[in-house]
N, C-alpha and C positions, 0 to 999 in steps of 0.2 A: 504494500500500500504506500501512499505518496506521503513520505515525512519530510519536514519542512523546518530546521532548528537554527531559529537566533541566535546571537551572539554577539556582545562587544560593546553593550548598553552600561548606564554608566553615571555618574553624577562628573559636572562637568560646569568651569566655570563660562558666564557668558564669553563671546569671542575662541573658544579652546575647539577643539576638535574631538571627534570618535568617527572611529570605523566599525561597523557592523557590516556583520556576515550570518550567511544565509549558508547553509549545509542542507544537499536536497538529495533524496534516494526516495527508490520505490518508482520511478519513473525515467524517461531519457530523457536528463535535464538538456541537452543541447540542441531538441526540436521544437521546445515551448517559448515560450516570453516572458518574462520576469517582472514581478511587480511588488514596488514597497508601498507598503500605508502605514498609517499611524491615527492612533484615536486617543484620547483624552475623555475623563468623565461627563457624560452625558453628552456627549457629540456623537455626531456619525462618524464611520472611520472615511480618512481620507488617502485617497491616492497620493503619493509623494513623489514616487519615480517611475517607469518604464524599461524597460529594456528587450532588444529584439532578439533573437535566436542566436546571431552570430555576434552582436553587439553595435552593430554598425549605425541603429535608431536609437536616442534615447528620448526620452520626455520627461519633463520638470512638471511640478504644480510653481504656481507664478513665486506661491510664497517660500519657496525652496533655493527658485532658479540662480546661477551662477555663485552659488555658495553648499550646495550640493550633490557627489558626480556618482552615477550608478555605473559598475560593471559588474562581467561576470567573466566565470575561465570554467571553460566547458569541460576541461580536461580533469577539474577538482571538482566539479559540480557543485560550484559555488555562487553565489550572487554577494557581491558587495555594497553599502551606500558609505561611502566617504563624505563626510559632513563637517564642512571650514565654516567658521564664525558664526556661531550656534546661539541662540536668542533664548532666552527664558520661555520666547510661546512656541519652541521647539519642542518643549518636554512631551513626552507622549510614551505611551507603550508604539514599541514599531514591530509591525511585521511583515514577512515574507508571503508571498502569493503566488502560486500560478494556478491556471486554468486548464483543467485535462477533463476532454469531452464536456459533458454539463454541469461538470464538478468544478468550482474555486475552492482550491487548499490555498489554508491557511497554517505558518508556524505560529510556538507559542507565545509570539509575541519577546521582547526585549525592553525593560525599560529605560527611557532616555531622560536624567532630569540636568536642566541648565540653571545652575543656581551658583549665587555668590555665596 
C-alpha cells in the first residue's frame, strides 16, 4: 500500500530555514506528481507546492513563491520542500500527497512552527 513519511519539521526562528522530506513506497514514485500542503487549526489544508514526474514543472501557492523550492530524486523516492525565510504564518503541520487512480494519499503530516 502507498506510504507517505514526513520529515525535517521543526521549531525555527523567523527568517531561518528547514528542509522537509517526503519518503514514498508502496507505489512507482517516478510516474506520479508530487504535492505538499499544509493546514493549521481550523483551516482547510492548502496546497503549497507541485511537482511533475521528472521534475521539470513546478508550482508555488503565491504565498510561498520564491522563498520556497520543491524537488524530488526518483532514484531515492523522495520528495523535498526546501523553505528560505520562513514567517511565523508559515507554521502548519505539512504534508506529502500524491494521487494514485481515485485515491489522494496522504503522509503523517510534519510539524513546522516559526517562532522567536
Amino acid at each position: 500500500q502507498v506510504q507517505l513519511v514526513e520529515s525535517g519539521g521543526g521549531l525555527v526562528q523567523p527568517g531561518g530555514s528547514l528542509r522537509l522530506s517526503c519518503a514514498a513506497s508502496g507505489f512507482t514514485f517516478s510516474i506520479y506528481a508530487m504535492r505538499w500542503y499544509r493546514q493549521t487549526p481550523g483551516k482547510e489544508r492548502e496546497l503549497v507546492a507541485s511537482i511533475s514526474v521528472a521534475g521539470g514543472v513546478t508550482s508555488y501557492a503565491d504565498s510561498v513563491k520564491g522563498r520556497f523550492t520543491i524537488s524530488r530524486d526518483n532514484a531515492k523516492n523522495t520528495v523535498y520542500l526546501q523553505m528560505n525565510s520562513l514567517k511565523p504564518e508559515d507554521t502548519a503541520v505539512y504534508f506529502c500527497s500524491v494521487q494514485t487512480s481515485a485515491l489522494r494519499n496522504w503522509g503523517q503530516g510534519t510539524q513546522v512552527t516559526v517562532s522567536s
